[in-house]
N, CA, C and O atoms as a GROMACS GRO file, in nm:
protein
  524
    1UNK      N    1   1.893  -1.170   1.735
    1UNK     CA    2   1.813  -1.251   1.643
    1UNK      C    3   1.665  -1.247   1.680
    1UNK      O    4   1.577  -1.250   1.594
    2UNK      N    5   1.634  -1.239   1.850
    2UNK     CA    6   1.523  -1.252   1.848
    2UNK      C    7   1.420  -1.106   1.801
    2UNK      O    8   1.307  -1.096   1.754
    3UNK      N    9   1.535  -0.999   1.845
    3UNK     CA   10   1.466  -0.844   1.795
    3UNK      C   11   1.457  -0.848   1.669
    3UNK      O   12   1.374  -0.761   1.644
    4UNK      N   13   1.493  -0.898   1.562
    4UNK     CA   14   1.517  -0.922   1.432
    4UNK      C   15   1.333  -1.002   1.401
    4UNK      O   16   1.275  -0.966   1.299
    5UNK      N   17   1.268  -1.094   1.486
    5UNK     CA   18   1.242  -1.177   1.467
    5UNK      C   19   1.092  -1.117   1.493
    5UNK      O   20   0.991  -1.135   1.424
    6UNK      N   21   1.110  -1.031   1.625
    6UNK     CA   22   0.968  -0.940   1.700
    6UNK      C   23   0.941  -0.855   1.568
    6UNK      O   24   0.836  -0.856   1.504
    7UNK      N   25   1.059  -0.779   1.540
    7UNK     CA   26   1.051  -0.682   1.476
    7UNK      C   27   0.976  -0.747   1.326
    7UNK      O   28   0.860  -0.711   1.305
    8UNK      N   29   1.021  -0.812   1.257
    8UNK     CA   30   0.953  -0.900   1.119
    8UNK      C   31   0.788  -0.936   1.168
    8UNK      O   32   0.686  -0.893   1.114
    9UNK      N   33   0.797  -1.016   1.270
    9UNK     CA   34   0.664  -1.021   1.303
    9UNK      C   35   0.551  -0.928   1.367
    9UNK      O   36   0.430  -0.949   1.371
   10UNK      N   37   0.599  -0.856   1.399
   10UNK     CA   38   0.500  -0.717   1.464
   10UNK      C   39   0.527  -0.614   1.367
   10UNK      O   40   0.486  -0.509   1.416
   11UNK      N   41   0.573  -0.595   1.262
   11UNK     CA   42   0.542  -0.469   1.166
   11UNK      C   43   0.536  -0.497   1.034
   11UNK      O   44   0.461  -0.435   0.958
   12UNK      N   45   0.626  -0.610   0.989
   12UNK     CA   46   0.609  -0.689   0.855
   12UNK      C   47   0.501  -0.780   0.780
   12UNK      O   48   0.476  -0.796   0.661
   13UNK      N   49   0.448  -0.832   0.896
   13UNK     CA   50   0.407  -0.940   0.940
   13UNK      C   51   0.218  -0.916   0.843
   13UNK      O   52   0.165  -0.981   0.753
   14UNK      N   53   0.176  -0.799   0.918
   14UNK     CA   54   0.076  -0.699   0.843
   14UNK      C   55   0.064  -0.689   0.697
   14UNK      O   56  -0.014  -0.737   0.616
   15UNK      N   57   0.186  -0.596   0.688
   15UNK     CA   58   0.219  -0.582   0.550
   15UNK      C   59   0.207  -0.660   0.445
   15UNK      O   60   0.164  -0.626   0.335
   16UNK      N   61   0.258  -0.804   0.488
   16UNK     CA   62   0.289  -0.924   0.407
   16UNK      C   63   0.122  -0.980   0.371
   16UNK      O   64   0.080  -1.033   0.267
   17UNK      N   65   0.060  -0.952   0.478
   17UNK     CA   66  -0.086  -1.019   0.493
   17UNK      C   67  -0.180  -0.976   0.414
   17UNK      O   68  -0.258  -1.038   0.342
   18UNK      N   69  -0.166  -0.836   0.438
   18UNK     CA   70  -0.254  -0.760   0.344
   18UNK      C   71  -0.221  -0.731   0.231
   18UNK      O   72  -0.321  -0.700   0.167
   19UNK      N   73  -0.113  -0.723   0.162
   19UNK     CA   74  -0.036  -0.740   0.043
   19UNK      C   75  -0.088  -0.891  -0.035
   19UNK      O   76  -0.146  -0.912  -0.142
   20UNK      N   77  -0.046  -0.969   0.059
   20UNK     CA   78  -0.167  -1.111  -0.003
   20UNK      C   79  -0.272  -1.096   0.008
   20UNK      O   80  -0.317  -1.170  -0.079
   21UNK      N   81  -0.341  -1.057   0.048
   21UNK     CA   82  -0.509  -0.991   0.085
   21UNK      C   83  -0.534  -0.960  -0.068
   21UNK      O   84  -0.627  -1.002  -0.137
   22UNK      N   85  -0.425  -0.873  -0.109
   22UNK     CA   86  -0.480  -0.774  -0.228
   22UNK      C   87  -0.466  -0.903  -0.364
   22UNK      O   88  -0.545  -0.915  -0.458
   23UNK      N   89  -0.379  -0.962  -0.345
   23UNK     CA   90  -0.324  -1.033  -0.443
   23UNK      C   91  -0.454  -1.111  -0.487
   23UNK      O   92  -0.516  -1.127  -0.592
   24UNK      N   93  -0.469  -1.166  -0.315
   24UNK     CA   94  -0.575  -1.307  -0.308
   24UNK      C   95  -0.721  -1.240  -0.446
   24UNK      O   96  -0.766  -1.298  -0.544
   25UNK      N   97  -0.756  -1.090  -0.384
   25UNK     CA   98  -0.902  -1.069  -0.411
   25UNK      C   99  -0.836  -1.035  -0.556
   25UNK      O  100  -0.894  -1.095  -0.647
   26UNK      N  101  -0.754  -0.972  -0.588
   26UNK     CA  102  -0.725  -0.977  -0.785
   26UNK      C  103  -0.700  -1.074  -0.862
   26UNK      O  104  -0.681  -1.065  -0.983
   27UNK      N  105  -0.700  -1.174  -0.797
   27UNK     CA  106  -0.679  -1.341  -0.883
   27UNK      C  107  -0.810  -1.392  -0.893
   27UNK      O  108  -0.802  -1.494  -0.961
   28UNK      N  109  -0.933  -1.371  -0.857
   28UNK     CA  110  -0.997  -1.390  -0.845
   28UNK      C  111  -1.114  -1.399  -1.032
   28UNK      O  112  -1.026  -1.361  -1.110
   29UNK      N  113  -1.178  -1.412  -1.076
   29UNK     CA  114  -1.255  -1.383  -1.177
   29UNK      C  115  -1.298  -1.282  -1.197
   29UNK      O  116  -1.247  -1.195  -1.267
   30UNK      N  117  -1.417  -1.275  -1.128
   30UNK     CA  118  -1.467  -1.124  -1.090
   30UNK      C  119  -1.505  -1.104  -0.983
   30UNK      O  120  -1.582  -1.189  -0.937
   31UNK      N  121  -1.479  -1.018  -0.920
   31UNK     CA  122  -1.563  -0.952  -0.799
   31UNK      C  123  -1.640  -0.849  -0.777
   31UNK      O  124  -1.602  -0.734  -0.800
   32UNK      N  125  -1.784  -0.887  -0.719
   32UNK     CA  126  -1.920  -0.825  -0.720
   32UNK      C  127  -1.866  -0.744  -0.631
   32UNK      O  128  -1.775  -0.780  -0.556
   33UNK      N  129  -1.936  -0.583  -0.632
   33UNK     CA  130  -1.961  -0.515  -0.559
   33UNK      C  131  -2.080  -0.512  -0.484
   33UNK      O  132  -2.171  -0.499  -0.566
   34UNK      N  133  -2.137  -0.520  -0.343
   34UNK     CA  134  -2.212  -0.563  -0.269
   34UNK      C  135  -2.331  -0.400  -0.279
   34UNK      O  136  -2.452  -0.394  -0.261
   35UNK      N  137  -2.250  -0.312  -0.306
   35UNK     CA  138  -2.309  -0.198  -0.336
   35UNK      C  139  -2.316  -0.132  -0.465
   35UNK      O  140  -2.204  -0.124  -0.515
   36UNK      N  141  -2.412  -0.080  -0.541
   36UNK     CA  142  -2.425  -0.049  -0.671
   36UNK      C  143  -2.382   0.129  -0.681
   36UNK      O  144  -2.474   0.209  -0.702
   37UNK      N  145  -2.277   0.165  -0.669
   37UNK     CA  146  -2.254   0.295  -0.647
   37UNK      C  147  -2.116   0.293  -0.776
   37UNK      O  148  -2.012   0.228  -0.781
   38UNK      N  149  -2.182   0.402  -0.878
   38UNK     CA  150  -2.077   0.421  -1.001
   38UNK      C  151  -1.927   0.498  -0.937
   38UNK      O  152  -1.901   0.601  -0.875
   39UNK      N  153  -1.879   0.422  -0.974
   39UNK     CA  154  -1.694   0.440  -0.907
   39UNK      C  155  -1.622   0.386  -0.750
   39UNK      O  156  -1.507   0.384  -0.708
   40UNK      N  157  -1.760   0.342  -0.689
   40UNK     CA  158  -1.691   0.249  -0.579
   40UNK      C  159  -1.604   0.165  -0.613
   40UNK      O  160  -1.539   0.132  -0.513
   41UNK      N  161  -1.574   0.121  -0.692
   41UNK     CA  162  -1.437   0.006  -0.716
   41UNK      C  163  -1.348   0.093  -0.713
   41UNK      O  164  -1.243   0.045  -0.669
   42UNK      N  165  -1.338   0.230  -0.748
   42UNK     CA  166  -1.239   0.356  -0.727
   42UNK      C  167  -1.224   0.364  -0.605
   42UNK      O  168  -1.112   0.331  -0.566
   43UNK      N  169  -1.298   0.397  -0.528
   43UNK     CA  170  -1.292   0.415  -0.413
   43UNK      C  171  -1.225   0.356  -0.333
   43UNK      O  172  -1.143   0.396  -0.251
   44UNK      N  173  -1.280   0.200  -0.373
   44UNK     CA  174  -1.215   0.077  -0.303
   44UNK      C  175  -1.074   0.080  -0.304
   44UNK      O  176  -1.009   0.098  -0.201
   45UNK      N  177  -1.017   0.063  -0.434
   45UNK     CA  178  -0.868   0.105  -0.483
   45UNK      C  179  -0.832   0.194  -0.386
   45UNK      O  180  -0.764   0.150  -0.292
   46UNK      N  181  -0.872   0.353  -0.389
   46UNK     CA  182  -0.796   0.418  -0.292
   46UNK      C  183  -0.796   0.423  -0.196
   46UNK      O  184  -0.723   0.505  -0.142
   47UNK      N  185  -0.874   0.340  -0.124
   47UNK     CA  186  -0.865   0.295   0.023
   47UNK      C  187  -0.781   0.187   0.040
   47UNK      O  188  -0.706   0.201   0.136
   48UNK      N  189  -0.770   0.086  -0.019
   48UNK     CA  190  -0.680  -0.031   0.008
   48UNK      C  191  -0.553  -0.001  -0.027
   48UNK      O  192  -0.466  -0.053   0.043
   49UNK      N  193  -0.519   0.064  -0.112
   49UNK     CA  194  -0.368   0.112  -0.129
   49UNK      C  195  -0.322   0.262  -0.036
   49UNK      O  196  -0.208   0.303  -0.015
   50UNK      N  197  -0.421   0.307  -0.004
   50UNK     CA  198  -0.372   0.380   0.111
   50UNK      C  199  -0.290   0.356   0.250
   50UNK      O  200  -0.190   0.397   0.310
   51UNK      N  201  -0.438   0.228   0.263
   51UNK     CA  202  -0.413   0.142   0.429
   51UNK      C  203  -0.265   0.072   0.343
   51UNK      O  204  -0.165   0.086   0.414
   52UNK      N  205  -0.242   0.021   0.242
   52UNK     CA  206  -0.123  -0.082   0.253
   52UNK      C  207   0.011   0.052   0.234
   52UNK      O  208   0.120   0.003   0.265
   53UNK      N  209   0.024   0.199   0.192
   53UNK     CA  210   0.062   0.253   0.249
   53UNK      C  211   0.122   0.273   0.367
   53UNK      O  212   0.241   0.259   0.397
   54UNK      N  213  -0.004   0.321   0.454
   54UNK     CA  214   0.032   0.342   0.608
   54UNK      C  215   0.102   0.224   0.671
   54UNK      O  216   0.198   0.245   0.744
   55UNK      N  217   0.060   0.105   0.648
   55UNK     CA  218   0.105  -0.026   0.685
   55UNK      C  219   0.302  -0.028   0.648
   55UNK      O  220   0.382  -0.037   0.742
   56UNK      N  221   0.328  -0.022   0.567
   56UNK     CA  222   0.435  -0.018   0.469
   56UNK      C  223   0.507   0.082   0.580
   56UNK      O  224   0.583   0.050   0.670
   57UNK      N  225   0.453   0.231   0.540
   57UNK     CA  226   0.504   0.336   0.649
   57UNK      C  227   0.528   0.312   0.803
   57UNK      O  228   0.614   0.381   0.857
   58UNK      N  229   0.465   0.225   0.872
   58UNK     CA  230   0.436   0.211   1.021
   58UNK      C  231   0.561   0.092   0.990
   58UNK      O  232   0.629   0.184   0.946
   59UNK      N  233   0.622   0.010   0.979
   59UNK     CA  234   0.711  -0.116   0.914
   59UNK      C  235   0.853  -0.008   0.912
   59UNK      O  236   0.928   0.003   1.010
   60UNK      N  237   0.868   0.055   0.806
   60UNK     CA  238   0.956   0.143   0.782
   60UNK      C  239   1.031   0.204   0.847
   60UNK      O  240   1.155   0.201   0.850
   61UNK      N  241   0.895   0.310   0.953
   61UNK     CA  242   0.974   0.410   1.054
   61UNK      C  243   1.000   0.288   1.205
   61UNK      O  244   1.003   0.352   1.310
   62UNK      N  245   1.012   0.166   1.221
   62UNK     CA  246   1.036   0.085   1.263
   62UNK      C  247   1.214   0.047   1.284
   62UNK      O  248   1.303   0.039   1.368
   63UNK      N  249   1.195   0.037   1.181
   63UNK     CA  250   1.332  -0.055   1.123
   63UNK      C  251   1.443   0.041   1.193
   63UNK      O  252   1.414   0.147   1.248
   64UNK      N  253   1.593  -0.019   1.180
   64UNK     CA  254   1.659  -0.009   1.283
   64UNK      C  255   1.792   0.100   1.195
   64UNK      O  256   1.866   0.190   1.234
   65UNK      N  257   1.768   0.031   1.062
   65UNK     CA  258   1.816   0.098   0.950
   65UNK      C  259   1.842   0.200   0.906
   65UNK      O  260   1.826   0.187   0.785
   66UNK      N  261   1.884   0.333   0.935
   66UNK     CA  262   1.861   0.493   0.940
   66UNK      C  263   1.795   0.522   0.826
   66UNK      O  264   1.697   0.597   0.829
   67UNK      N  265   1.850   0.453   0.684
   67UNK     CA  266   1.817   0.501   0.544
   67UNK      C  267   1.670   0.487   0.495
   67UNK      O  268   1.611   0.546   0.405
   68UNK      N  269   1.612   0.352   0.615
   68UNK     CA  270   1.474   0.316   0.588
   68UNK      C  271   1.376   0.370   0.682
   68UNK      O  272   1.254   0.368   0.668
   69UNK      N  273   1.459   0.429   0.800
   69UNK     CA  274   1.372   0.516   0.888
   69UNK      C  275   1.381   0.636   0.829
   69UNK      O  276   1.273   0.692   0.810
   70UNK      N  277   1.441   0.671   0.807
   70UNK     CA  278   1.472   0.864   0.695
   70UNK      C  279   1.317   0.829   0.602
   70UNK      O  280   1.203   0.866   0.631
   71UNK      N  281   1.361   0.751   0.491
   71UNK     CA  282   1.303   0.787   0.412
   71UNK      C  283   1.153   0.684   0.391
   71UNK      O  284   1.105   0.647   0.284
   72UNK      N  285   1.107   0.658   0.518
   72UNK     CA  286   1.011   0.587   0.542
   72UNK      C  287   0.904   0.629   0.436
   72UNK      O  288   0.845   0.551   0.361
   73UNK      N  289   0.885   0.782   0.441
   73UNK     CA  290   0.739   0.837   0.332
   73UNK      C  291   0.756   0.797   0.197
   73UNK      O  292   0.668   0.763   0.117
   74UNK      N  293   0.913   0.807   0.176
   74UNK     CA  294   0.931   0.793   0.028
   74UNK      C  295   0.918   0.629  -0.015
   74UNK      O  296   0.845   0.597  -0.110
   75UNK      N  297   0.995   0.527   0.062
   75UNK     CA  298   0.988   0.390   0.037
   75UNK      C  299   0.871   0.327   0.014
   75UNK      O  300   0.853   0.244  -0.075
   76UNK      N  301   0.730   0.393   0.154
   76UNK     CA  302   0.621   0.315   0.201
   76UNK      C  303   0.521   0.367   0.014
   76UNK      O  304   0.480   0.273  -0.054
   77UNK      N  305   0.504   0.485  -0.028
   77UNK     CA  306   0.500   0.559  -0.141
   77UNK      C  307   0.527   0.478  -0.256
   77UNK      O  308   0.436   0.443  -0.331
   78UNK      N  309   0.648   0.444  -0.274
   78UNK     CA  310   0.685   0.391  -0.402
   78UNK      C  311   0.672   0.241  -0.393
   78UNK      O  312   0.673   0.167  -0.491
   79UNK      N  313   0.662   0.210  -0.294
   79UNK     CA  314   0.635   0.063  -0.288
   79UNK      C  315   0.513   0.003  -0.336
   79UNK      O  316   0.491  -0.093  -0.410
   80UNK      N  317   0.411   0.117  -0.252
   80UNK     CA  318   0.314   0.104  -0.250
   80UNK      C  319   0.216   0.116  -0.434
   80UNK      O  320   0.140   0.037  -0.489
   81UNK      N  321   0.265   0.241  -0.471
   81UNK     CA  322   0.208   0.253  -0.603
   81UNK      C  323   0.337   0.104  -0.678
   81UNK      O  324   0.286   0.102  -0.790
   82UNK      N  325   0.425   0.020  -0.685
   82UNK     CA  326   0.454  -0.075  -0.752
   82UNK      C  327   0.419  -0.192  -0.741
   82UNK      O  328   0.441  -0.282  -0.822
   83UNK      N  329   0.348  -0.202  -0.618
   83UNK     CA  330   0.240  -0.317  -0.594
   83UNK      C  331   0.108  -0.298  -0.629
   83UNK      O  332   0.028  -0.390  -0.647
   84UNK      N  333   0.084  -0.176  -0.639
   84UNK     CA  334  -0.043  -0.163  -0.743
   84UNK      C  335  -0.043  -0.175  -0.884
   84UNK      O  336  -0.125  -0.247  -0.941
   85UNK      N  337   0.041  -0.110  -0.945
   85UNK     CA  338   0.125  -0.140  -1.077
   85UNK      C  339   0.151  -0.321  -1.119
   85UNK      O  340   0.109  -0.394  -1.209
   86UNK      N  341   0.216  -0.336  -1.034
   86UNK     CA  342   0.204  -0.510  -1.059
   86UNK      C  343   0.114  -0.590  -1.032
   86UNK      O  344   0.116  -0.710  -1.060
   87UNK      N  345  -0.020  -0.499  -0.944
   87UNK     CA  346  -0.129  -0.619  -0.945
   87UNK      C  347  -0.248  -0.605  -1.094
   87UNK      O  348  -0.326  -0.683  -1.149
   88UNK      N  349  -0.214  -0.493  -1.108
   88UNK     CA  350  -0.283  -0.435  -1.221
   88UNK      C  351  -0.236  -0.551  -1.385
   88UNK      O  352  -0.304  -0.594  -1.478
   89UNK      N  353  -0.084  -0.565  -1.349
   89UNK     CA  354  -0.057  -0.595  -1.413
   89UNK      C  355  -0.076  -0.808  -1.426
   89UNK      O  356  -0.104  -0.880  -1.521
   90UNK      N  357  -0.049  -0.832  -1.311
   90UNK     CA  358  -0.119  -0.948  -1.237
   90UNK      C  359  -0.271  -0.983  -1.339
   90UNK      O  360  -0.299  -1.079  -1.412
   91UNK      N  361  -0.331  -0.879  -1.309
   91UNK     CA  362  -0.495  -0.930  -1.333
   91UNK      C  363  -0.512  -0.892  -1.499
   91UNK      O  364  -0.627  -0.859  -1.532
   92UNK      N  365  -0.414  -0.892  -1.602
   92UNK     CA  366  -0.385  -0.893  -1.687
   92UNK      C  367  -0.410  -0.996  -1.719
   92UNK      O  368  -0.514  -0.994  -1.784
   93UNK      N  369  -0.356  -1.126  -1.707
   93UNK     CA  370  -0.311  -1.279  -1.679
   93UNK      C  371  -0.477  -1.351  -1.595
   93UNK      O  372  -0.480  -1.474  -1.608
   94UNK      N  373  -0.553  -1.316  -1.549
   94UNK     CA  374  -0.666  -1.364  -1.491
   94UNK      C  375  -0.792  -1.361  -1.546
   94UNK      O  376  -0.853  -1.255  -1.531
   95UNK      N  377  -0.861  -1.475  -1.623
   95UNK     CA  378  -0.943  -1.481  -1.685
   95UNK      C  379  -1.072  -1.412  -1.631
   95UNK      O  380  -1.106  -1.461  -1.524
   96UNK      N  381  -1.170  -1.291  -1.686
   96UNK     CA  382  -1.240  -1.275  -1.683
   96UNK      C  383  -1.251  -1.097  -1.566
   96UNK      O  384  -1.344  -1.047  -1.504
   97UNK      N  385  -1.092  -1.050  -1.587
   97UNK     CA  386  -1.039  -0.958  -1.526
   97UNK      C  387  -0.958  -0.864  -1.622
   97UNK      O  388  -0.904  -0.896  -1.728
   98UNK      N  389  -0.961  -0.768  -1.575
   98UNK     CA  390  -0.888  -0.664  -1.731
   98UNK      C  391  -0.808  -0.584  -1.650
   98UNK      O  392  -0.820  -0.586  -1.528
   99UNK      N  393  -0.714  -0.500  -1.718
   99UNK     CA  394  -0.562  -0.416  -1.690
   99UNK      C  395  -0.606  -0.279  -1.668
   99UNK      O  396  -0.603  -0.220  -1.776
  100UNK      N  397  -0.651  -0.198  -1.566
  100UNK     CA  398  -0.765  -0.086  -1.592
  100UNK      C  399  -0.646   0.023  -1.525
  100UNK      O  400  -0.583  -0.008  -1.423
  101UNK      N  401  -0.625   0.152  -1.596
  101UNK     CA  402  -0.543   0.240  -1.603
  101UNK      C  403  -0.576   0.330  -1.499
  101UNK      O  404  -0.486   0.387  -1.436
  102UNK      N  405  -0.724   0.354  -1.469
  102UNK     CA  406  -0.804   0.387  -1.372
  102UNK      C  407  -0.772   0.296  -1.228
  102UNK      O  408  -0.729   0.340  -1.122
  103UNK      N  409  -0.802   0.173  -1.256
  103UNK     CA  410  -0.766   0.149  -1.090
  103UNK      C  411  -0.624   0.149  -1.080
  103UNK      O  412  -0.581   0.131  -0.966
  104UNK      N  413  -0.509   0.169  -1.202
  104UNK     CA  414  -0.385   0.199  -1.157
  104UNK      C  415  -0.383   0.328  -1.085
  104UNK      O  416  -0.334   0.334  -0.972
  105UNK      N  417  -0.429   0.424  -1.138
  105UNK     CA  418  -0.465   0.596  -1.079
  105UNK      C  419  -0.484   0.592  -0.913
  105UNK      O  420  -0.421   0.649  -0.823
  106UNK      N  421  -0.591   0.506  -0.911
  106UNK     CA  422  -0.705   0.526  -0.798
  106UNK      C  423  -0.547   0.466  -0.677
  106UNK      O  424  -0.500   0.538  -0.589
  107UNK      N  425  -0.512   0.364  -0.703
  107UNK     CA  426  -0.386   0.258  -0.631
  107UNK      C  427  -0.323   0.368  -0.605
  107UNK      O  428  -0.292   0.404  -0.492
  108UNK      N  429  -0.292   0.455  -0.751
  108UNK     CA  430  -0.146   0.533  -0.655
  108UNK      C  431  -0.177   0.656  -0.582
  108UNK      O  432  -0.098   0.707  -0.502
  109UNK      N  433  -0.315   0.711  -0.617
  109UNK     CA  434  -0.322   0.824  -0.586
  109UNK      C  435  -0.390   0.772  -0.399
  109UNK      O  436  -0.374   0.841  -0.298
  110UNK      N  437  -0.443   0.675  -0.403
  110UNK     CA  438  -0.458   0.638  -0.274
  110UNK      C  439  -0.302   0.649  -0.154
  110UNK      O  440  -0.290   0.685  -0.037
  111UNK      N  441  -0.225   0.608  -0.239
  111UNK     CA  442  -0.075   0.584  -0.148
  111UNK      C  443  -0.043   0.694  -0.141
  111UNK      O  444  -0.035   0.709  -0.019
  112UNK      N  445  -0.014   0.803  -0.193
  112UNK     CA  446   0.017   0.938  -0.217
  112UNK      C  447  -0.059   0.985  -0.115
  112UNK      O  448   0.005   1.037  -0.023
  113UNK      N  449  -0.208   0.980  -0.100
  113UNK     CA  450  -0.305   1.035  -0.024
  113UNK      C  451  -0.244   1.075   0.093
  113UNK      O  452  -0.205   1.176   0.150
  114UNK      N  453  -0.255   0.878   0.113
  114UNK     CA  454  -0.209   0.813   0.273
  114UNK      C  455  -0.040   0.896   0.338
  114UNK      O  456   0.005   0.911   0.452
  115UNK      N  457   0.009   0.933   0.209
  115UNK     CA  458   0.134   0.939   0.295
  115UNK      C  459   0.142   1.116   0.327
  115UNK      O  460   0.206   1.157   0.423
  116UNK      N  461   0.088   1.185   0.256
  116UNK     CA  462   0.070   1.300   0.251
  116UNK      C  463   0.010   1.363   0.364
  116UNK      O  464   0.021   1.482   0.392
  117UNK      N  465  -0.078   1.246   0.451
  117UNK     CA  466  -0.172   1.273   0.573
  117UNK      C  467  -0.074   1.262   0.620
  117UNK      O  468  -0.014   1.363   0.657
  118UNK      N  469  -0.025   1.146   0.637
  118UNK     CA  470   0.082   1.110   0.768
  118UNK      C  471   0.196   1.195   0.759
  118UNK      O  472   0.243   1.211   0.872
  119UNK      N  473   0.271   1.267   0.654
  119UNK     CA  474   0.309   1.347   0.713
  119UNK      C  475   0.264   1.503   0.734
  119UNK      O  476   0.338   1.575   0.802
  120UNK      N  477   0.188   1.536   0.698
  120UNK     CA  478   0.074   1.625   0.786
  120UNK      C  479   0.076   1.569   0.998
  120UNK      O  480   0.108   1.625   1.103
  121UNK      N  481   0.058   1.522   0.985
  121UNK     CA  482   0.046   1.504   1.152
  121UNK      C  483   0.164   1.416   1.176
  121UNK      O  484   0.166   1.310   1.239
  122UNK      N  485   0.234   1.461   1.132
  122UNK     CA  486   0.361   1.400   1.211
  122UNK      C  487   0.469   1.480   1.238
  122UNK      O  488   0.480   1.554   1.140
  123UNK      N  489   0.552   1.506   1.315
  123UNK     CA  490   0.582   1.592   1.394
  123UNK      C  491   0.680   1.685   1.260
  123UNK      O  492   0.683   1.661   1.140
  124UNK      N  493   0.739   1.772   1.323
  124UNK     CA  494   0.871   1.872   1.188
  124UNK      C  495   0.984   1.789   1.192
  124UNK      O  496   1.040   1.749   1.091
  125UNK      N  497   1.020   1.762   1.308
  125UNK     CA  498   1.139   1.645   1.295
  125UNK      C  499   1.156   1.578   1.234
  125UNK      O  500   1.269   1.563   1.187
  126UNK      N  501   1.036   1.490   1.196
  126UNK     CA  502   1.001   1.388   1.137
  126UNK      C  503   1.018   1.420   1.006
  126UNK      O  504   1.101   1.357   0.941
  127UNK      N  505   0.934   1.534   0.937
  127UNK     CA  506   0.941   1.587   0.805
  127UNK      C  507   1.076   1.624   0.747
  127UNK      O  508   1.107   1.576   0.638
  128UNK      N  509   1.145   1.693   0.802
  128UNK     CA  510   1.291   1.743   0.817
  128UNK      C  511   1.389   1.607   0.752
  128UNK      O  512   1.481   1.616   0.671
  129UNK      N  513   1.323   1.456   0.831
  129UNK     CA  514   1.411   1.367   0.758
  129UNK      C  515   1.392   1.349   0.628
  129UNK      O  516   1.484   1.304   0.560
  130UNK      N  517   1.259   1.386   0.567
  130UNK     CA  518   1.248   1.308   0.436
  130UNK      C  519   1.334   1.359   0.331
  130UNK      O  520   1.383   1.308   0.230
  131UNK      N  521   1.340   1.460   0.378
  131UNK     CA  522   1.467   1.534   0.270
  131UNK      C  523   1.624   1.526   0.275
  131UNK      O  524   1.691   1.585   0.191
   0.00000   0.00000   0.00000
């Protein structure tokens, strides 16, 4: 129970945080960009759904579970672009915020990015499971 307990809190624990992180800043009205650069909110997107990617992925190849350590790239991936998908869809519902098809893009193609690196540098063994 207590490995159950390390394990939730040292790899989940992240995940959960920054997943509300994302939630917190899309409920929001609007949010200023501190920098005036055309498509940084793109940018932004594919950086934050990348990191919640890797996060997702690092959680995954964790777990004790074979089916969720196998297919860690594929889970951390699809998770990842359906929490972008649903925040998109989230800020639908938030006054003074719109449903943008583009930062759906930017969300998934960020997660895709992220996982595509990681398995790039991660060992053949490793790759060998995803299939």
């Amino acid at each position: 129970m207590v490995k159950i307990i390390y394990y939730q809190f040292k790899y989940w624990l992240p995940v959960y945080v920054y997943a509300f992180a994302i939630f917190l800043s899309s409920h929001q009205a609007r949010l200023e960009m501190p920098i005036r650069i055309i498509g940084i909110d793109k940018i932004v997107h594919f950086i934050a759904y990348g990191v919640l990617a890797g996060l997702t992925y690092r959680a995954c190849r964790k777990s004790q579970k074979m089916v969720v350590f196998r297919k860690a790239y594929f889970i951390s991936m699809v998770c990842s672009i359906l929490y972008g998908f649903s925040d998109e869809f989230h800020q639908f519902y938030i006054p003074g915020r719109q449903t943008s098809e583009w930062d759906f893009i930017a969300d998934a193609l960020g997660a895709i990015v992220a996982i595509v690196i990681i398995l790039k540098f991660t060992s053949g063994r490793i790759k060998q499971s995803i299939l």
